[in-house]
Residue frames as a rotation matrix with the C-alpha (Angstrom) as fourth column:
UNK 1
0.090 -0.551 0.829 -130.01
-0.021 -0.834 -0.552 -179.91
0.996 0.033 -0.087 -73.05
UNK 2
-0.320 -0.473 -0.821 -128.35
0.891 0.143 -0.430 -179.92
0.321 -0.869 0.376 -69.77
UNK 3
0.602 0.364 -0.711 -129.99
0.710 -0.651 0.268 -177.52
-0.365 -0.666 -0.650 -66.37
UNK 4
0.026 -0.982 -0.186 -126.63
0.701 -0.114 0.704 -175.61
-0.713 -0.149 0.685 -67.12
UNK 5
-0.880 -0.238 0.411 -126.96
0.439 -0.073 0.896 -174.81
-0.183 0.968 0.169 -70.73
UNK 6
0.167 0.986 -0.025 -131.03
0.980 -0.169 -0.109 -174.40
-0.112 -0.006 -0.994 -70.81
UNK 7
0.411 0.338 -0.846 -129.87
0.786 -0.601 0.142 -171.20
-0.461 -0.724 -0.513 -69.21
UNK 8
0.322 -0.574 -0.753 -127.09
-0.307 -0.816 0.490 -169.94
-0.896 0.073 -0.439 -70.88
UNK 9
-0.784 -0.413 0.464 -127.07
0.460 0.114 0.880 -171.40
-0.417 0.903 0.101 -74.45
UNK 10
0.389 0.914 -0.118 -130.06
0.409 -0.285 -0.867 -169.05
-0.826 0.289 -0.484 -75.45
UNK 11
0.054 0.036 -0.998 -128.50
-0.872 -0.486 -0.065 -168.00
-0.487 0.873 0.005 -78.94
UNK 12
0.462 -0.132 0.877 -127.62
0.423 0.902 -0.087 -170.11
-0.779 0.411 0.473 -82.47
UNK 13
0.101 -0.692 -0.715 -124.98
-0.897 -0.375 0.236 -170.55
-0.431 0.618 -0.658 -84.85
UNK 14
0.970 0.168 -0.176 -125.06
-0.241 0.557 -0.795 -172.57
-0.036 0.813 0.581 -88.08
UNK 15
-0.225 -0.881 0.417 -122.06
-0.343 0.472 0.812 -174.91
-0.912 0.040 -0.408 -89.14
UNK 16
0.771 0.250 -0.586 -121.54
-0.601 0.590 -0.539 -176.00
0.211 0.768 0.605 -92.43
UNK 17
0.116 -0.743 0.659 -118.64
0.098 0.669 0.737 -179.12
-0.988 -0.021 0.151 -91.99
UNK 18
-0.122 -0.630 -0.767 -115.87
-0.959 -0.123 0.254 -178.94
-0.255 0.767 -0.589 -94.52
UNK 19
0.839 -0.157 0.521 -116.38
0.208 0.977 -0.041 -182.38
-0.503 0.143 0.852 -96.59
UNK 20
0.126 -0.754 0.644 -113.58
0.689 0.534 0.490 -183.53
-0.714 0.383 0.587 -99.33
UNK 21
-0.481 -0.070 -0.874 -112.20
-0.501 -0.797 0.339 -180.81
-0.720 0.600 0.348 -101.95
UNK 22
0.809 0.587 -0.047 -114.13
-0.342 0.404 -0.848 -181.36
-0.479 0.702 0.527 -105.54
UNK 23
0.200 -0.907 0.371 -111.82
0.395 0.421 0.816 -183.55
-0.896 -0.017 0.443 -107.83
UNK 24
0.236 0.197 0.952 -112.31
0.969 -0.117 -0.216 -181.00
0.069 0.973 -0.218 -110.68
UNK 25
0.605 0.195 0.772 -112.28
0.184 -0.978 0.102 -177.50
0.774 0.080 -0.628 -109.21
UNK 26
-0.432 -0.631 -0.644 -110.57
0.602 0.330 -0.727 -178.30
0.671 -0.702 0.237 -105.82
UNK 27
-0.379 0.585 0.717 -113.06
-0.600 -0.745 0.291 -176.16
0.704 -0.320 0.634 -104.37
UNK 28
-0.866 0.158 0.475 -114.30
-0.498 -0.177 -0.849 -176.80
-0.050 -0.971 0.232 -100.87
UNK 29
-0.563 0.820 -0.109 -117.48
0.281 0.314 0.907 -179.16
0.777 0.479 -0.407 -100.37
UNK 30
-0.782 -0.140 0.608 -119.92
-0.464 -0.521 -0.717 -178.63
0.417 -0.842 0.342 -97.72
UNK 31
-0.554 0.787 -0.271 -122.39
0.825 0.563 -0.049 -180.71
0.114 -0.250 -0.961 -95.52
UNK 32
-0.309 0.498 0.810 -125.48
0.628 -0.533 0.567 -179.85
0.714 0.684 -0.148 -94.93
UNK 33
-0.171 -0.260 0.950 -125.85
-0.472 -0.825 -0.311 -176.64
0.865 -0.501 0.018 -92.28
UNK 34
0.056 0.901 -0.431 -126.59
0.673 0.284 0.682 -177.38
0.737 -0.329 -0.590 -88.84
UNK 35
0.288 0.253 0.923 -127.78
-0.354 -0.868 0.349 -175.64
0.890 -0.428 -0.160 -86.43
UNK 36
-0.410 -0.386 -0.826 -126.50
0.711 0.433 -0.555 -175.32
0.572 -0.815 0.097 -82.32
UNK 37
0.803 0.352 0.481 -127.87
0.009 -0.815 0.579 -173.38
0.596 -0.461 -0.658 -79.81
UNK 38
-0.204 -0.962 -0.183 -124.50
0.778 -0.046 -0.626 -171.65
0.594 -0.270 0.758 -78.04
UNK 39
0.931 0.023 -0.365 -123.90
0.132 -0.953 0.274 -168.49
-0.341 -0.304 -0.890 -76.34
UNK 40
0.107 -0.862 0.495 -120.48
0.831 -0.196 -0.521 -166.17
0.546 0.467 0.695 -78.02
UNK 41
0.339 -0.664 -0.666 -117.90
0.313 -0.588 0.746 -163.84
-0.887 -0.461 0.008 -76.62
UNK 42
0.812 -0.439 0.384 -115.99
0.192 -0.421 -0.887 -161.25
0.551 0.794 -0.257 -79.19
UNK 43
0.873 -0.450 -0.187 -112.61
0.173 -0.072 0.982 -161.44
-0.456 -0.890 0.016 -76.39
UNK 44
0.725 -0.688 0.001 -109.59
-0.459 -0.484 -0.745 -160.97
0.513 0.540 -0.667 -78.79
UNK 45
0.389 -0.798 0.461 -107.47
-0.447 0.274 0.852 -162.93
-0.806 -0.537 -0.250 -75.96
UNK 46
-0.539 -0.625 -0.564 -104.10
-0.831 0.505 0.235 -164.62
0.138 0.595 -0.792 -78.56
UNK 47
0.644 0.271 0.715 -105.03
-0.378 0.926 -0.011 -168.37
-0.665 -0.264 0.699 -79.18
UNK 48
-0.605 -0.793 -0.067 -103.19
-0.726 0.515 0.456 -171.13
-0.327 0.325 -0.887 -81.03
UNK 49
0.527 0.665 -0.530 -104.61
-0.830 0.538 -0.149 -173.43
0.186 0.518 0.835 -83.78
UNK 50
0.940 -0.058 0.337 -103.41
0.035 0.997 0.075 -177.16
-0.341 -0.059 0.938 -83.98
UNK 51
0.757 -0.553 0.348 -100.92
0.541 0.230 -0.809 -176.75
0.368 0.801 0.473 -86.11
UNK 52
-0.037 -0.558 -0.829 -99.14
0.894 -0.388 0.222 -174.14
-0.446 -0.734 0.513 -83.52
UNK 53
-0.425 0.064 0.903 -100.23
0.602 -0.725 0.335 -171.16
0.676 0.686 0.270 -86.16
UNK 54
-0.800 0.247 -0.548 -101.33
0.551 -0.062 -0.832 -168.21
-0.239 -0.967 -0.086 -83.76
UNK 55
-0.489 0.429 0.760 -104.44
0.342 -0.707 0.619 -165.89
0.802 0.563 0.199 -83.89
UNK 56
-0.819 0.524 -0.236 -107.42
-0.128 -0.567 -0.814 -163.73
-0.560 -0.636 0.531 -82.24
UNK 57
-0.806 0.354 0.474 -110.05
0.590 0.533 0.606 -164.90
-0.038 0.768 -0.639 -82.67
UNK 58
-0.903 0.240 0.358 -113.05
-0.126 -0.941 0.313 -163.24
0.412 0.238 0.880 -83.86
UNK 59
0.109 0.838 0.535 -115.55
-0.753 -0.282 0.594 -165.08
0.648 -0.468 0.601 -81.85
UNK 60
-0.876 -0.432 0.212 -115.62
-0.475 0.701 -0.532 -167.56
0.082 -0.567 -0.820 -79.26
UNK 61
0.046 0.923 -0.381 -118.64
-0.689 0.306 0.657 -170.39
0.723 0.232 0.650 -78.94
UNK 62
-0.836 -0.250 0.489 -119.61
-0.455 0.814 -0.361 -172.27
-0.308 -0.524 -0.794 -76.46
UNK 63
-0.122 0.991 -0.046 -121.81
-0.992 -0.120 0.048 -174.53
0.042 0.051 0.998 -76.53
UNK 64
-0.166 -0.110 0.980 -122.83
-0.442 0.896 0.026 -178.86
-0.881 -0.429 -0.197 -75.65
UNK 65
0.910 0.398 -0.121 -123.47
-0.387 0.706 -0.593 -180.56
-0.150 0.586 0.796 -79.15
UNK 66
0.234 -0.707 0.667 -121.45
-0.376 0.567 0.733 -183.48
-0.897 -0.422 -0.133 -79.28
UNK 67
0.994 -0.103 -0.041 -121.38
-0.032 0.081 -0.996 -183.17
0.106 0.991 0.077 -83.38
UNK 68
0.226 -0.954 0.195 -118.00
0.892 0.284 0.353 -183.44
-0.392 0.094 0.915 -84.86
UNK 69
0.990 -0.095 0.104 -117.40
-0.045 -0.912 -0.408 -179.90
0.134 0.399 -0.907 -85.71
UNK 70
0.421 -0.883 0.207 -113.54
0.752 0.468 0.464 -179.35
-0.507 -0.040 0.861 -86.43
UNK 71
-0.107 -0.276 -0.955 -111.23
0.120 -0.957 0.263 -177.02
-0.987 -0.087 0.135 -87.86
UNK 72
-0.986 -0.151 0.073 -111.70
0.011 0.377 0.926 -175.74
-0.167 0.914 -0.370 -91.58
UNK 73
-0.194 0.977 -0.087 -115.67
0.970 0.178 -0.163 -176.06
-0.144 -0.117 -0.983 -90.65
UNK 74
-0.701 -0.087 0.708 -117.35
0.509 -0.756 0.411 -172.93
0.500 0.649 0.574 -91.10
UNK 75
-0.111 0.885 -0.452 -119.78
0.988 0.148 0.046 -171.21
0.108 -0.442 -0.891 -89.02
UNK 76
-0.662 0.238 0.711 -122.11
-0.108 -0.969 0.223 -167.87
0.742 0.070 0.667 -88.58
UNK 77
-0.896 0.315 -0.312 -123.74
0.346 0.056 -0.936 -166.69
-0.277 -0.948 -0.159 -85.57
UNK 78
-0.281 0.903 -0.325 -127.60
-0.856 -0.389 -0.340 -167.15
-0.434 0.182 0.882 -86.20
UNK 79
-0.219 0.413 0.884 -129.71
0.364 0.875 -0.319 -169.47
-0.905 0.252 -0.342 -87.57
UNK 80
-0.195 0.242 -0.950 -129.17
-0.968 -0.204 0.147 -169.63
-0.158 0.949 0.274 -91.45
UNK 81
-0.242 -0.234 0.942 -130.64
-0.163 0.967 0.198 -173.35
-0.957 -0.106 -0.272 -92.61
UNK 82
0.795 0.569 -0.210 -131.34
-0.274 0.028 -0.961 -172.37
-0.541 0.822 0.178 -95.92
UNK 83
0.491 -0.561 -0.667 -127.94
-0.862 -0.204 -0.463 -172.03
0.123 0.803 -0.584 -97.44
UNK 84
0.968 -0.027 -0.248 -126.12
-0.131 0.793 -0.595 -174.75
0.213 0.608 0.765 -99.15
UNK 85
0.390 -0.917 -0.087 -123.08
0.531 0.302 -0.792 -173.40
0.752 0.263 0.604 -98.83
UNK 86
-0.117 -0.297 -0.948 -121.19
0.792 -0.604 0.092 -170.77
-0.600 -0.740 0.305 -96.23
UNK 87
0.904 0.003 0.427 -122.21
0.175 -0.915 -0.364 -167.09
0.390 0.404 -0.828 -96.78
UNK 88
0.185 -0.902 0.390 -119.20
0.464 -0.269 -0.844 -165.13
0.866 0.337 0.369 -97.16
UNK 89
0.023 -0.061 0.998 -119.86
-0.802 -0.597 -0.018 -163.36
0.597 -0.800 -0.063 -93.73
UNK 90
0.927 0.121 -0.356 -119.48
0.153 0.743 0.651 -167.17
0.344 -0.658 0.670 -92.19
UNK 91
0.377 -0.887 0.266 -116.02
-0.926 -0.362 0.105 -167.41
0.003 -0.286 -0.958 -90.38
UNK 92
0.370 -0.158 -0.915 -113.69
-0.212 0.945 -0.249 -170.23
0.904 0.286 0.317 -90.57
UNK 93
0.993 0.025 0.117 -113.18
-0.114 0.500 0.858 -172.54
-0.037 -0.866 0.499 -87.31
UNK 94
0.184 -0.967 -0.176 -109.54
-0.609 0.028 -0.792 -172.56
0.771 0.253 -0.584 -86.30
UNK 95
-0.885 -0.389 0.256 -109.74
-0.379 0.282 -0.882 -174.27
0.271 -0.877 -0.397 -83.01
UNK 96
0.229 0.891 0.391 -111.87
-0.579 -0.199 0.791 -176.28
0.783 -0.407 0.471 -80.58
UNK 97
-0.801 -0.492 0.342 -111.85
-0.413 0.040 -0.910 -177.39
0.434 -0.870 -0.236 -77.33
UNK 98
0.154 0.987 -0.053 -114.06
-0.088 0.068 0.994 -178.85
0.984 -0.149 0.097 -74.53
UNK 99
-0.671 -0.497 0.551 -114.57
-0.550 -0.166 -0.819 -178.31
0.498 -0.852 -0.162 -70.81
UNK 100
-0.758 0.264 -0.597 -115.12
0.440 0.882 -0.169 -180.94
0.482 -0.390 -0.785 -68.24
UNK 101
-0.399 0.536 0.744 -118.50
-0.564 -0.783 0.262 -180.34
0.723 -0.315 0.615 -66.67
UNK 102
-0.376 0.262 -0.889 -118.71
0.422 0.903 0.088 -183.69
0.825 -0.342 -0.450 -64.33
UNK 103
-0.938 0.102 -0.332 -118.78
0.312 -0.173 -0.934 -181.45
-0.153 -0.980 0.130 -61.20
UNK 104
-0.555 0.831 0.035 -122.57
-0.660 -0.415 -0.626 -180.05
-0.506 -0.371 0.779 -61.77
UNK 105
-0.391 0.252 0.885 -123.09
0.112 0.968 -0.226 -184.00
-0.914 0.011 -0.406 -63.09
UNK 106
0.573 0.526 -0.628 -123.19
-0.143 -0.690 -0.709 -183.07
-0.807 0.496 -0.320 -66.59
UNK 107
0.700 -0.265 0.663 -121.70
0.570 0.766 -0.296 -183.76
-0.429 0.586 0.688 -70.22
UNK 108
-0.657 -0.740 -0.143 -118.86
0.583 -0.619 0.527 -181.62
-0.478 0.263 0.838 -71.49
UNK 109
0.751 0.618 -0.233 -119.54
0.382 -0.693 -0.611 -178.84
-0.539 0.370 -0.757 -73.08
UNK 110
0.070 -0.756 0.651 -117.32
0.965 0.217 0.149 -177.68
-0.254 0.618 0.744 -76.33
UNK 111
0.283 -0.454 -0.845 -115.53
-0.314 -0.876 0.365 -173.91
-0.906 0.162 -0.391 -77.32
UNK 112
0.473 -0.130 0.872 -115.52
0.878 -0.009 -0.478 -173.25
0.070 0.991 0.110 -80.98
UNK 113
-0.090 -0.741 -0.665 -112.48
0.539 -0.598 0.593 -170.25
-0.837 -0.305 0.454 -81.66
UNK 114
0.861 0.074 0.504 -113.01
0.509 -0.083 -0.857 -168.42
-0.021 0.994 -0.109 -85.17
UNK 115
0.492 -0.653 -0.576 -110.30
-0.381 -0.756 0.532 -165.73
-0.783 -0.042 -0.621 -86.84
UNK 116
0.735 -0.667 -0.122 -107.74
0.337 0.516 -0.787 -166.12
0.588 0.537 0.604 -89.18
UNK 117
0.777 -0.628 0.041 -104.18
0.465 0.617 0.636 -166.66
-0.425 -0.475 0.771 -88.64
UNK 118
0.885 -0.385 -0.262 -101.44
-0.445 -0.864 -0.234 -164.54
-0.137 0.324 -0.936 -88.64
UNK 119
0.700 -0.670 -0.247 -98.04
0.170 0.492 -0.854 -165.20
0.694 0.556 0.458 -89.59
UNK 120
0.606 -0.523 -0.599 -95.23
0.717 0.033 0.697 -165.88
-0.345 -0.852 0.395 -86.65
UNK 121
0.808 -0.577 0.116 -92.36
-0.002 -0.200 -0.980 -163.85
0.589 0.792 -0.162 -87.17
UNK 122
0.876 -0.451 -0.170 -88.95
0.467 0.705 0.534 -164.50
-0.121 -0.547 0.828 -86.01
């Protein structure tokens, strides 16, 4: 963990990564949880998923693990490593991001967006 982070990732939030749908049910699989230590913001500011779909999200995450986390992924602030799957109070990842941190000689650090997505209208 980076001088940087030490300080200011002092919480955790669980991920479960979205694997492949089931080829029977089409239901969602899921790896198994891990855990990140982050710090979160509840900021409402408008964002934009990949796809160009807008929302607000319902939390923001920062935090330095250099996992693949991605949209579709699932996550809950706290440390759940028991469950198998996402509790219903997880939120789904719509966005992420990372910000350069060379200037205090240091490894990026990555922004996880939750929320759902609203419909554009025109």
């Amino acid at each position: 963990m980076s001088a940087t982070a030490r300080w200011s990732y002092t919480n955790s939030a669980t991920i479960w990564r979205q694997g492949p749908r089931d080829p029977v049910t089409r239901e969602p699989t899921w790896g198994a949880p891990i855990v990140i230590d982050c710090t979160f913001e509840s900021d409402g500011k408008l964002q934009t998923t990949d796809n160009g779909e807008q929302f607000t999200p319902n939390h923001t995450v920062y935090h330095e693990d250099a996992r693949e986390i991605g949209s579709g992924d699932r996550i809950l602030v706290g440390k759940v490593s028991d469950a198998a799957t996402p509790p219903d109070s997880s939120e789904v990842i719509q966005r992420t991001g990372m910000y350069d941190m060379s200037f205090f000689g240091e490894e990026p650090d990555f922004v996880i967006y939750t929320g759902q997505t609203t419909q554009a209208s025109f």
